[in-house]
C-alpha positions in Angstrom: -14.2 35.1 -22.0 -13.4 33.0 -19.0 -15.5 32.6 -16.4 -15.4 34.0 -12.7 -12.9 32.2 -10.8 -13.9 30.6 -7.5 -13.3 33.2 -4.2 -14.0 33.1 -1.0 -13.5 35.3 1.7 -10.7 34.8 4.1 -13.0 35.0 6.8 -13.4 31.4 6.1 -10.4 30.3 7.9 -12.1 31.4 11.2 -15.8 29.1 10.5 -16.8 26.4 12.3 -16.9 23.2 10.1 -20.2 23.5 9.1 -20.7 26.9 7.9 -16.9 26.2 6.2 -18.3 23.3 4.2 -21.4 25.0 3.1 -19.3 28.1 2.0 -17.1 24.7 0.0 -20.3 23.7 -1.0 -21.8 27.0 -2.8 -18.3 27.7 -4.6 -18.5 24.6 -6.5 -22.1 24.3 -7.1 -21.5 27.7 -8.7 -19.8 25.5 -12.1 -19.2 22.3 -10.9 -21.3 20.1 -7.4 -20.1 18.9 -4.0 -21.1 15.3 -2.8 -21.0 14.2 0.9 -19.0 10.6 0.8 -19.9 9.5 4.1 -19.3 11.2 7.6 -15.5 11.7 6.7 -15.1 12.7 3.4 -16.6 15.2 0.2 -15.7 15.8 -3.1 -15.8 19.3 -4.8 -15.8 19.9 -8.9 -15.5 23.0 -10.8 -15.9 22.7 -14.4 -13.5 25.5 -16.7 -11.1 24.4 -19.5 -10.4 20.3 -20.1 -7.5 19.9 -17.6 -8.3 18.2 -14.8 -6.5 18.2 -11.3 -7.7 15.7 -9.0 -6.1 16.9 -5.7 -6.7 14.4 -2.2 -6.5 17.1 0.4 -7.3 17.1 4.6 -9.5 19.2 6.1 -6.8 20.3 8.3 -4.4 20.9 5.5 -6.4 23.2 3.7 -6.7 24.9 6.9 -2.8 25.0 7.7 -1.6 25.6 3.8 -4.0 28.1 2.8 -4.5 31.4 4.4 -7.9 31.2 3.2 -8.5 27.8 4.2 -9.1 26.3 0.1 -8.6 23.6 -1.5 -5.0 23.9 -3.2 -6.3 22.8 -6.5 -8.4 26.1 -6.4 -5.2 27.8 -7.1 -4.7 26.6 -10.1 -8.2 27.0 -11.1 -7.5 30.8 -10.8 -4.2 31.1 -12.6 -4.6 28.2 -15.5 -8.6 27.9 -15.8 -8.1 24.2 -14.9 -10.8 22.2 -13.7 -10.6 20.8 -10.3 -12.1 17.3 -8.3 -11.1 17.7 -4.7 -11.3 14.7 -2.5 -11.5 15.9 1.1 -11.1 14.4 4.2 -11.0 14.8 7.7 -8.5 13.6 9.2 -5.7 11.4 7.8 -8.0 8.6 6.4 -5.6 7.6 3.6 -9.8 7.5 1.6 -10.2 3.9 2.6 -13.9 4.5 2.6 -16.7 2.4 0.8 -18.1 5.8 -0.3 -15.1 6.3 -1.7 -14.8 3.5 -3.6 -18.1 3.6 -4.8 -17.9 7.3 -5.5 -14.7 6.6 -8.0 -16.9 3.8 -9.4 -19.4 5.6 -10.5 -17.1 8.4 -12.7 -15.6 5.2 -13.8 -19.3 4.4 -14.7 -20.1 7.8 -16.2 -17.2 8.0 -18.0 -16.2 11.1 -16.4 -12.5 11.5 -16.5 -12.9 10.8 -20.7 -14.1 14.5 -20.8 -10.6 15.9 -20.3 -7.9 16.1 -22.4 -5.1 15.8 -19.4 -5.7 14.6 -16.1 -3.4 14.5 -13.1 -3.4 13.5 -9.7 -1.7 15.2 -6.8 -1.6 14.6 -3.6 1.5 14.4 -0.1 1.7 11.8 2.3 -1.6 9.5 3.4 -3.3 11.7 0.5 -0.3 11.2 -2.3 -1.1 7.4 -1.3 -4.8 8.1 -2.7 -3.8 10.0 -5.5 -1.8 6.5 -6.7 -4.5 4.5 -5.8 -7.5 6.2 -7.2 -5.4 7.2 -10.4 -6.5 3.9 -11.5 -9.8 5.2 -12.3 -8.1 7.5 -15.3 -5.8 5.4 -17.5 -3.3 7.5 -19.2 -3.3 10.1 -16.4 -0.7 11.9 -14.5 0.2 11.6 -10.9 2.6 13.6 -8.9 3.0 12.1 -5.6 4.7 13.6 -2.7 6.3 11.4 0.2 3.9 8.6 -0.7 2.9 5.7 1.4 2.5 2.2 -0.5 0.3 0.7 1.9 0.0 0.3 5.3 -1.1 -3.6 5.1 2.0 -4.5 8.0 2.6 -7.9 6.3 4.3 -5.4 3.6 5.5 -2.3 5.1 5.9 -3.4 9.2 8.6 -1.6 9.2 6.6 1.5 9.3 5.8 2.0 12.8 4.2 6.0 12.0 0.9 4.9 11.6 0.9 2.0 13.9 -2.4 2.9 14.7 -4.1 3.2 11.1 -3.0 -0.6 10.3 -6.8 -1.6 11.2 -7.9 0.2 7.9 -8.7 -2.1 5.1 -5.2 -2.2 2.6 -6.0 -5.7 0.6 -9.1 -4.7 -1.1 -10.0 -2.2 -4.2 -7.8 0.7 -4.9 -5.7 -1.2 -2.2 -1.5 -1.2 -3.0 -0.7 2.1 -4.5 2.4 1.0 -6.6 -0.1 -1.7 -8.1 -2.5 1.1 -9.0 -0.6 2.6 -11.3 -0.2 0.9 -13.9 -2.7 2.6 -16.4 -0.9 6.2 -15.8 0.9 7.7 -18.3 3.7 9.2 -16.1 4.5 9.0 -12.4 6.5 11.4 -10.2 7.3 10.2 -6.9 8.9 13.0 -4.7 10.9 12.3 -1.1 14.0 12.9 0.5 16.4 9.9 0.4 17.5 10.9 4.1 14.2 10.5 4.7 14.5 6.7 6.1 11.4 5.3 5.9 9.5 7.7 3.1 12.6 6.6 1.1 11.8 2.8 1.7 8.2 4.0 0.8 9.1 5.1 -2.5 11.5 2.5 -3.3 8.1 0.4 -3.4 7.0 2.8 -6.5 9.8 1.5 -8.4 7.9 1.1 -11.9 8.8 1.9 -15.7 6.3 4.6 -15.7 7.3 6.4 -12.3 10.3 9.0 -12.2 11.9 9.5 -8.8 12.4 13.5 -7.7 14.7 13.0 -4.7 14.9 16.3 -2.9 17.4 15.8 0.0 18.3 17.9 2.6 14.2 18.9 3.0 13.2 16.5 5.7 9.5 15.3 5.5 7.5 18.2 4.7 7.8 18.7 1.0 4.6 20.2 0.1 5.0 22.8 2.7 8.3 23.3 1.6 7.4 23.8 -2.5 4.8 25.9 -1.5 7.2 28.1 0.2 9.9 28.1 -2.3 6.8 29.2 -5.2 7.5 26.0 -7.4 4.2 23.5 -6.6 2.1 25.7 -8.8 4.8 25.3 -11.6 5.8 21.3 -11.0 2.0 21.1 -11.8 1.4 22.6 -14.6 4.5 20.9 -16.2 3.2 17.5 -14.7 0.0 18.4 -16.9 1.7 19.3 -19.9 4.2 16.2 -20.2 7.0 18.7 -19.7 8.2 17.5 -16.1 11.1 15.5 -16.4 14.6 15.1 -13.9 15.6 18.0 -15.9 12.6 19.9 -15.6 13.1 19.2 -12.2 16.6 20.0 -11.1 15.8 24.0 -12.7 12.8 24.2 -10.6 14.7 22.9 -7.7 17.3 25.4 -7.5 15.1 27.5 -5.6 16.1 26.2 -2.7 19.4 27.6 -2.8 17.4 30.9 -1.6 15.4 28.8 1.1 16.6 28.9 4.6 15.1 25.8 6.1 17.0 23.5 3.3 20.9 25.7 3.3 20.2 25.0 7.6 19.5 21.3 7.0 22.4 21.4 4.6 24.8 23.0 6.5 24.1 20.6 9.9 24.6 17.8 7.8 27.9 19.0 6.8 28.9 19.7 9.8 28.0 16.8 11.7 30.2 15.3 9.0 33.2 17.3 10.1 34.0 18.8 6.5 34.8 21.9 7.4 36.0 23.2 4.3 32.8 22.6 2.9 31.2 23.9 5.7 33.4 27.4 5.3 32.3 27.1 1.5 28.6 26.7 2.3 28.5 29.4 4.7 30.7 32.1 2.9 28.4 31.2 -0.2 25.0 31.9 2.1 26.7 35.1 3.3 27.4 36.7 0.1 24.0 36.2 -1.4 21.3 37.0 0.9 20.7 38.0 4.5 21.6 34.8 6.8 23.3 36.0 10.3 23.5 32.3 11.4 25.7 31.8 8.4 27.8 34.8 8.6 28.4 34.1 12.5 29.2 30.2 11.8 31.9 31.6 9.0 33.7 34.3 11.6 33.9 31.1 13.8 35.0 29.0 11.6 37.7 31.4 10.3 38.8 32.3 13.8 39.1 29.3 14.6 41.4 28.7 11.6 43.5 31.7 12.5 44.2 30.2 16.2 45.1 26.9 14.7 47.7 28.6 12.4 49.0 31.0 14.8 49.7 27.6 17.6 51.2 26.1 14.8 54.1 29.1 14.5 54.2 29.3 18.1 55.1 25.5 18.3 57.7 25.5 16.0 59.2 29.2 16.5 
C-alpha cells in the first residue's frame, strides 16, 4: 500500500522563513532527511518508489509557483510515488557553493543515486544550469533543462550582460561548465525560445549528441511558469523519466498552447509587427471561433472593416 504522501498546510505560504523551513524539514524527515548546506542552501529527500527527481528549486520560486509554497518535485511525489532530492536555495545562487559540492560528493561517495532505477534532473534558468552541472554526479541520468545558462565565467558567455553582477561566483572549478557536465547522461532536453536572444545563444552552448533541443517560440522567457500553466510540466516529466520524451513526444504535449492566451497574444504581435495581415485575420478568426478571446474578436472586426473600406475606395476610384 503506498505510503502517505507529503502535505502541508497552505498556511505555509504565509510563514516566516524559519518556521517555513522547519515545517520543509519535518515533511521530509517523515521518509526521507533535510541537510542545511551552508547559510544559503538545503536539501530535502523523501524516499517512495525507485524514481528519482532531483529538482534545483529557489526559495522564492517555491513561494511564487506553488500556492502552498512546496517544492515542485513534491508534486510528483503525490501523483507518481516518485522519490524526490530538492536542492534549495535562496536566492539565485546558480549552487556554486563548497557545501554543495561537497554535499554531491558525498552521494557520489555513498553511492546514492545507484539506488534508483531512473533518475532525472530538472531544473529553469540559474537552477536548470545546476541541474546540468550536478547531473554529473548520476551517469546515465536524465536532465530536462529549461532556459539553461552554460556558465557565467565572462571569458565564455560576455555577451550575457543579465547577471553582470553574479560573474564574481566561481565558474572554472568542479561542477563548473554545464554543457561539459553532461556527458555521463543518458538524454538531455534543453527547452528555450529561439526569439529568446540570449537563452537561445545559451543553449546553442548545449549542443551535444546526447541533448535534444525543445524550442518553444512565441513563450518569451518564462517557460516553467508557462508549462505549469498550460498542465504539461507534470507530464514532460514523467515521459523524461520513462525514455518516452522525444521532439514528437514533445510537439503533442506542446499543442496546448493553442488554448493559452499569453502564447496566441505573443503570436499574434509578432505577426503583426510583421505586417501579414492575412495571417493575422487567420490567427484571429481561428482564436475567435474556439474559445473566449475579445482581444481577438475585436482585432478581427478591425481588420475586416478595414478590408471593407479598402475595397469600397477602390470602386469609388474607378466608378
Amino acid at each position: 500500500m503506498p505510503r502517505e504522501t507529503p502535505t502541508i498546510e497552505s498556511s505555509l505560504a504565509d510563514m516566516p522563513k524559519r518556521k517555513w523551513l522547519r515545517a520543509i524539514e519535518a515533511v521530509a524527515e517523515e521518509d526521507g532527511y533535510f541537510q542545511s548546506l551552508g547559510k544559503s542552501h538545503f536539501s530535502a529527500f523523501i524516499e517512495r518508489e525507485t524514481t528519482l527527481l532531483v529538482t534545483f528549486e529557489t526559495y522564492q520560486g517555491m513561494h511564487a509557483l506553488s500556492d502552498k509554497a512546496q517544492p515542485l518535485g513534491w508534486d510528483m511525489v503525490r501523483n507518481h510515488d516518485w522519490s524526490h532530492l530538492c536542492l534549495a536555495s535562496d536566492g539565485d545562487t546558480w549552487f556554486r557553493a563548497e557545501e554543495v559540492y561537497a554535499y554531491f560528493d558525498r552521494l557520489i561517495d555513498d553511492g546514492f543515486f545507484d539506488e534508483f532505477d531512473q533518475v532525472l534532473f530538472y531544473g529553469a534558468g540559474p537552477c536548470a544550469y545546476a541541474a546540468a552541472a550536478y547531473s554529473v554526479a548520476a551517469p546515465g541520468a536524465a536532465v530536462v533543462a529549461i532556459q539553461p545558462q552554460a556558465t557565467l565565467n565572462p571569458r565564455i558567455t560576455e555577451w550575457d550582460e543579465r547577471f553582470a553582477d553574479m560573474r564574481i561566483l566561481d565558474f572554472t572549478s568542479r561542477y563548473g561548465y554545464a554543457p561539459d557536465m553532461l556527458d555521463a547522461a543518458e538524454r538531455v532536453f534543453v527547452l528555450y525560445d529561439p526569439r529568446e536572444r540570449l537563452d537561445a545563444m545559451h543553449a546553442a552552448l548545449f549542443t551535444r549528441a546526447n541533448v535534444t533541443k525543445l524550442r518553444m517560440p512565441f513563450m518569451g522567457d518564462a517557460l516553467q511558469t508557462d508549462l505549469l500553466e498550460i498542465d504539461q510540466l507534470d507530464p514532460l516529466l514523467q515521459a523524461a523519466a520513462e525514455g518516452t520524451l522525444d521532439a514528437t513526444r514533445f510537439a503533442a504535449l506542446y499543442r496546448a498552447r493553442r488554448d493559452y492566451l499569453p502564447y496566441l497574444r505573443n503570436l499574434s504581435q509578432a505577426i503583426n509587427t510583421q505586417g501579414r495581415e492575412l495571417l493575422l485575420e487567420a490567427l484571429c478568426a481561428n482564436v475567435s471561433a474556439r474559445m473566449k478571446a475579445p482581444r481577438f474578436a475585436r482585432r478581427l472586426e478591425r481588420i475586416r472593416a478595414r478590408r471593407k473600406a479598402r475595397v469600397a475606395e477602390a470602386a469609388t476610384a474607378t466608378g
